[in-house]
C-alpha positions in Angstrom: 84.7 -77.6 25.0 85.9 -79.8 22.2 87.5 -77.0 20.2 89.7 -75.9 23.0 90.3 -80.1 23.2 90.8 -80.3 19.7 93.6 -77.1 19.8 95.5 -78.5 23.0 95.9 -82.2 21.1 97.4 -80.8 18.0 99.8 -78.5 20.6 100.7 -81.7 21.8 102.1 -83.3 19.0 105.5 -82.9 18.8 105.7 -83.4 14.9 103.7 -80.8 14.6 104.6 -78.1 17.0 108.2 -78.6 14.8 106.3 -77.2 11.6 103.6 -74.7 13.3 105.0 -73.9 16.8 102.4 -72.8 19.0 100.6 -71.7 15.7 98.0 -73.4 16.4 94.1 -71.3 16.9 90.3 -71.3 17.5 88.5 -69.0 15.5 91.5 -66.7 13.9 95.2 -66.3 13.9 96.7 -63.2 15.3 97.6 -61.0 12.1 101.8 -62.0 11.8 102.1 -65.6 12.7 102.6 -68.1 10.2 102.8 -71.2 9.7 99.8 -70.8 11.2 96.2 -73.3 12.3 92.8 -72.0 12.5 90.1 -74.3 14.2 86.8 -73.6 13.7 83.1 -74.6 14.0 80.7 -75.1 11.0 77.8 -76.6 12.3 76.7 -78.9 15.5 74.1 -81.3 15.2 72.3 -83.7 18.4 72.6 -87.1 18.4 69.1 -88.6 19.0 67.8 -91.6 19.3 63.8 -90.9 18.6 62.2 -93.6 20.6 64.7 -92.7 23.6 65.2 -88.8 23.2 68.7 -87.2 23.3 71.2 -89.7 22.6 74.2 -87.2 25.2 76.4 -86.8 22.2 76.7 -83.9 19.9 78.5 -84.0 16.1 80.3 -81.1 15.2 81.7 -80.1 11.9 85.2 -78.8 12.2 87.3 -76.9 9.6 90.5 -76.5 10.4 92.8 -74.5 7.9 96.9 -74.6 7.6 98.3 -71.5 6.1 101.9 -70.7 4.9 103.5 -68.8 2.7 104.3 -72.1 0.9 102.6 -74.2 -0.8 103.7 -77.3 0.3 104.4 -76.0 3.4 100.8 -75.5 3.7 100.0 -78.9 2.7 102.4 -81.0 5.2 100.7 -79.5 7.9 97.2 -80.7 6.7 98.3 -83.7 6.1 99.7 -84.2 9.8 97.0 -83.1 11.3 94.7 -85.5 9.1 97.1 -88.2 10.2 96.5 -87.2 13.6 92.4 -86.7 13.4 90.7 -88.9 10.9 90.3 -92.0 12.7 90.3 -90.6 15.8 89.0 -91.6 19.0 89.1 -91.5 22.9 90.0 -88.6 25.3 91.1 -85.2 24.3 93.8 -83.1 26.6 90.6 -81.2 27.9 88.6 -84.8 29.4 86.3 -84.5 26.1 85.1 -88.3 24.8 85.6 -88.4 20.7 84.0 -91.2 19.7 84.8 -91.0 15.8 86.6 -88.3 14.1 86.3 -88.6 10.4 87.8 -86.3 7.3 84.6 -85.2 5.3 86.6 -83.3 2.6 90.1 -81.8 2.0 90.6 -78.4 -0.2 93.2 -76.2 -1.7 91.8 -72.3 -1.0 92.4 -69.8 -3.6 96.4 -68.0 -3.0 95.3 -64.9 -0.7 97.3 -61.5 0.6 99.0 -61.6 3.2 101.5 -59.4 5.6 104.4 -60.9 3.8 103.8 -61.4 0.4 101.0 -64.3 -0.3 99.3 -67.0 1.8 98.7 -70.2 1.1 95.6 -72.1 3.0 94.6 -76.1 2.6 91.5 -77.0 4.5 90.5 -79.9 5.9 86.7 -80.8 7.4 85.8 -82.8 10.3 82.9 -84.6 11.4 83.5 -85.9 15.2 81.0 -87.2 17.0 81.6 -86.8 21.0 80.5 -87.1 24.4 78.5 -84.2 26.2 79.7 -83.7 29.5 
């Protein structure tokens, strides 16, 4: 499953664990941990090859959004994790095959809520192309 692959390479990076701990997520954050990572899926697409049928790759769109209660807090952490992504290729912690990992597009999110005061949340979007297994 490439988003559990995806969440256990970022772990493993030891300039990030320094800014986000073990802060890093699929799907939500628990409600009190920040700095915090969210990974999730936007869409999934086949690869095919039409004269040959399924190509055995999948692309996935993949947000992933940093939150802090600084700004530029917020935006160190997305730009690590864009260091460590676009670009990307080979074999993720969990045996999954990336073969290309590109950054589609990179936002600043509107100041929202939070537990302790305000949050601040930067996105960045994915398109990787991998390997079925």
């Amino acid at each position: 499953m490439i988003e559990l692959g995806i969440q256990k390479f970022l772990l493993a990076d030891a300039t990030l664990a320094a800014m986000v701990g073990t802060g890093v997520f699929n799907g939500r954050m628990p409600k009190e941990t920040l700095p915090a990572v969210v990974i999730q899926v936007i869409s999934s697409t086949e690869q095919q090859q039409y004269h040959l049928g399924a190509a055995g790759s999948r692309m996935k769109r993949i947000q992933i959004d940093t939150y802090a209660s600084d700004y530029f807090d917020a935006q160190r952490i997305n730009d690590r994790i864009i260091a460590l992504l676009d670009g990307y290729s080979g074999a993720l912690p969990d045996g999954t095959v990336v073969d290309a990992s590109l950054l589609d597009k990179e936002i600043d999110l509107p100041v929202e809520a939070g537990f302790q005061g305000y949050l601040c949340r930067r996105m960045a979007e994915f398109c990787i192309t991998y390997q079925l297994q």
